[in-house]
C-alpha positions in Angstrom: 0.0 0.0 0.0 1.2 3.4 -0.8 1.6 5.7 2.3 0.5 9.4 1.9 3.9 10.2 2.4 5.3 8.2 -0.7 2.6 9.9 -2.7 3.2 13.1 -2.1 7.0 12.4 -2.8 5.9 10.7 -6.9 8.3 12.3 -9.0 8.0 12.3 -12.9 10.0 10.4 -15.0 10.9 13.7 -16.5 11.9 14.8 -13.5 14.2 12.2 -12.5 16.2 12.2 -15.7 16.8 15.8 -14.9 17.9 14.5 -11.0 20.2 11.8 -12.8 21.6 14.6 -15.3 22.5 17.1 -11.9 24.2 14.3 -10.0 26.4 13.6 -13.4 27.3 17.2 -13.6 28.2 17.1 -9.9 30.2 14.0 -10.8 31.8 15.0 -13.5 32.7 18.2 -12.1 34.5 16.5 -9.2 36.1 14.2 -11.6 37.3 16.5 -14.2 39.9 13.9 -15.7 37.7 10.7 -16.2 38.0 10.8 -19.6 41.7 11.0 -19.5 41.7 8.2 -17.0 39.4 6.3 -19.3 39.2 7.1 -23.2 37.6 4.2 -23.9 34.2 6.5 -22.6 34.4 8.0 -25.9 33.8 5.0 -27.8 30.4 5.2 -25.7 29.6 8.9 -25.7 28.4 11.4 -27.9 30.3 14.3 -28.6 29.3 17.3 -31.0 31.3 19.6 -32.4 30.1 22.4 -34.4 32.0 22.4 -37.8 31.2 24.8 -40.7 29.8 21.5 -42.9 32.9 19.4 -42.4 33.0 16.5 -39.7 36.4 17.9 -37.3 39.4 16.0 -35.9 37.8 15.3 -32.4 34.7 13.6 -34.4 36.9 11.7 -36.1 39.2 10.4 -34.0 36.2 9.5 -31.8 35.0 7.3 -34.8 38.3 5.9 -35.5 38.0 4.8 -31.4 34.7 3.6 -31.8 35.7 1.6 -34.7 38.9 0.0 -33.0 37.2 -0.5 -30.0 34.3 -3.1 -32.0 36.7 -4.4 -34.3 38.4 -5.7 -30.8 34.9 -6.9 -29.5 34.3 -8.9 -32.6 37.8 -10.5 -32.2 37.5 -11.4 -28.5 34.1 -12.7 -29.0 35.7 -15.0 -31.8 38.8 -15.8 -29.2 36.5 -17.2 -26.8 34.1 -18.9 -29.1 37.3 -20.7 -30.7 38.4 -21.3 -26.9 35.1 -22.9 -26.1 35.2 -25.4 -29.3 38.6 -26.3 -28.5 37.4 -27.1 -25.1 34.5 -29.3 -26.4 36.6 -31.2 -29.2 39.3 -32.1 -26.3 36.3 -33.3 -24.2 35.4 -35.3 -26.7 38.2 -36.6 -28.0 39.3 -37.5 -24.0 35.6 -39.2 -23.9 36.0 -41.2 -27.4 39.9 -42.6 -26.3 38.3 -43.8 -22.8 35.3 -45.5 -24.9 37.2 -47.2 -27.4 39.7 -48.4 -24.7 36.7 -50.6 -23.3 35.7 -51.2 -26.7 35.1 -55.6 -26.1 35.3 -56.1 -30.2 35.7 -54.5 -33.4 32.2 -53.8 -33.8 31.9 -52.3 -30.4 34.9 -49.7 -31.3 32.7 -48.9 -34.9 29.5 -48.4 -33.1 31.4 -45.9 -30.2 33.2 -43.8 -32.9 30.3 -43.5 -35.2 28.0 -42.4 -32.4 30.3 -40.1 -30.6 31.6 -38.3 -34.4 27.9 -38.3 -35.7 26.9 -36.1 -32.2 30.1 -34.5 -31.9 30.6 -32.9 -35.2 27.0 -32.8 -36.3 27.3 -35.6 -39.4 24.5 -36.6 -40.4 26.2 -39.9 -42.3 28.9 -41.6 -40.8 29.9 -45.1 -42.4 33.6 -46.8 -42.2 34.9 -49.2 -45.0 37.5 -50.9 -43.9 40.4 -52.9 -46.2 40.9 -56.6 -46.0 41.6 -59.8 -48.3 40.0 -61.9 -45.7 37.1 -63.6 -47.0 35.5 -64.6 -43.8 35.8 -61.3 -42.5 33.9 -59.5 -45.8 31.4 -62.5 -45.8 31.1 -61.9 -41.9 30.7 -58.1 -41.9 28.9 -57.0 -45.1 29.0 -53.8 -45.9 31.8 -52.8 -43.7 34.7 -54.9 -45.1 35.8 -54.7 -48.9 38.9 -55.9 -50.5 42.2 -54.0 -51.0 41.8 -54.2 -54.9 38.2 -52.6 -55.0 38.0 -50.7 -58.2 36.4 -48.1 -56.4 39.5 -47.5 -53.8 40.9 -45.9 -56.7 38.7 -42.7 -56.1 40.9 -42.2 -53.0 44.2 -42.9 -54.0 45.8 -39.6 -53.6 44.1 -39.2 -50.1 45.3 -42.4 -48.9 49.0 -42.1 -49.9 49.1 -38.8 -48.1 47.2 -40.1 -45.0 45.4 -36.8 -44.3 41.7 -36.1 -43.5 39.7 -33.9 -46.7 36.6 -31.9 -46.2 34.6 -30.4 -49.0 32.2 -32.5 -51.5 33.1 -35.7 -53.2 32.7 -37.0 -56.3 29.7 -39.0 -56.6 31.8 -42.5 -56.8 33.4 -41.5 -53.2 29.9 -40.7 -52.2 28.5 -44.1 -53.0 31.4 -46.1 -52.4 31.4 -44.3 -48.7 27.5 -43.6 -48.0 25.9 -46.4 -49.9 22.1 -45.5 -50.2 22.3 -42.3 -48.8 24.8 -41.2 -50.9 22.5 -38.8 -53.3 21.2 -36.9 -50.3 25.4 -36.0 -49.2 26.0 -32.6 -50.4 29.5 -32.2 -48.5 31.9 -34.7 -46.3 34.7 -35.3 -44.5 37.1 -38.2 -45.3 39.5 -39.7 -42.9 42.1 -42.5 -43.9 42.3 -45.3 -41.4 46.0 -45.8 -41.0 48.6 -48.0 -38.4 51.0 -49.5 -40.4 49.8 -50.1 -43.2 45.9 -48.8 -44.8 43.2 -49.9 -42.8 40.5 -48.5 -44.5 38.2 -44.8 -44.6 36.0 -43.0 -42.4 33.6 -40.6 -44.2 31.3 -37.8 -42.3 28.4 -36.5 -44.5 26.2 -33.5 -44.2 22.9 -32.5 -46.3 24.6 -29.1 -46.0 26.9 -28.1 -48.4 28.7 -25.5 -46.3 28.9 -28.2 -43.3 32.4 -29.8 -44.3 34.0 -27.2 -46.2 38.0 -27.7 -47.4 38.9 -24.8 -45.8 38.5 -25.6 -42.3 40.8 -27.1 -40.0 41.4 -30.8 -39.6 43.4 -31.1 -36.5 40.3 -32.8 -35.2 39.9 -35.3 -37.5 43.7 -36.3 -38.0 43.2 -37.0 -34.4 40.4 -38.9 -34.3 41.8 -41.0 -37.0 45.3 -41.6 -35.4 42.8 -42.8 -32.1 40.6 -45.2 -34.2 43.1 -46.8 -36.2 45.1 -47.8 -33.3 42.0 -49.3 -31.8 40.8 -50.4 -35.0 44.8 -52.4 -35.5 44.0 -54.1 -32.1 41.3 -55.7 -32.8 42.0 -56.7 -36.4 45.1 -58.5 -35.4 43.3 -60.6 -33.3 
């Protein structure tokens, strides 16, 4: 309930912006060097100075301030939004090296890694071929083993003898070779060779999205993740 004394004492909001503008003054006038303390405040205020038509040196320097001062927002944001994937991507890397240590079999350590990749790194797609001249094993595991001289390895040639992971869209032969049925509906990928020794096989990542996997982003990631699976996958595969 208002008391008759707190009505009486209802001020306008007119009225207190021209109380908040006094105490300023006062402030100001008791503080006569804040701006030299802190420059940065110019970036904030506004300042006008009369000019006969043509914008003067304070004004601009004052936009030159303003300018440096977001231009330096935009790149810390960026910082810590690089610092916070960075973060995440060691997370899950930490996660997906503890998982595939208690991996029990080979199919346990494919069904980890595609899980963890497809969540991690947003793929819609994720399928592994691996290599291998071992009947039982391609009659065992269809659709996951295929020989060593498979026509279609021939696509990748140039990937696999330099051992590095490629982002960006694939032919469609590496599409259906690595996506099967859904290869139509990949519009861009990511394609890591499976390497300990010798070639174990490929790991592809597709998107729906042609701008997910581009072949100008970094692959740091992904050379890890495949230096972590192919040991795993070498364990098992000797057995």
């Amino acid at each position: 309930m208002i008391t008759q004394k707190e009505a009486t004492s209802t001020t306008t909001p007119e009225e207190e912006k021209q109380d908040e503008e006094q105490q300023l003054i006062s402030l100001l006038k008791r503080h006569r060097d804040i701006l030299q303390k802190h420059p940065e405040l110019l970036a904030e205020l506004e300042v006008p100075h009369p000019t006969s038509g043509a914008t003067s040196l304070i004004e601009r320097q004052v936009s030159v301030l303003r300018g440096k001062l977001k231009a330096s927002e935009t790149h810390l944001r960026e910082l810590m939004e690089i610092a916070r994937t960075n973060d995440r991507l060691a997370e899950s890397r930490h996660r997906i090296a503890i998982n595939l240590l208690g991996s029990r079999d080979l199919v346990d350590v494919i069904s980890v890694l595609l899980d963890e990749l497809k969540n991690e790194l947003k793929a819609e797609f994720a399928d592994i071929r691996l290599f291998s001249d071992d009947s039982e094993l391609i009659e065992k595991h269809p659709g996951l083993f295929v020989t060593a001289s498979t026509p279609a390895l021939s696509n990748f040639s140039i990937m696999l003898k330099q051992k590095n992971p490629v982002c960006g869209r694939c032919s469609p032969e590496q599409n259906a070779f690595l996506f099967g049925d859904n290869a139509e509906q990949v519009a861009s990928a990511a394609v890591i060779p499976l390497v300990a020794g010798s070639e174990l096989g490929l790991l592809g990542l597709g998107s729906s999205e042609i701008a997910r996997f581009q072949a100008s982003m970094g692959t740091e990631f992904l050379s890890q993740m495949g230096e972590l699976v192919s040991a795993a996958l070498a364990v098992h595969l000797e057995k």
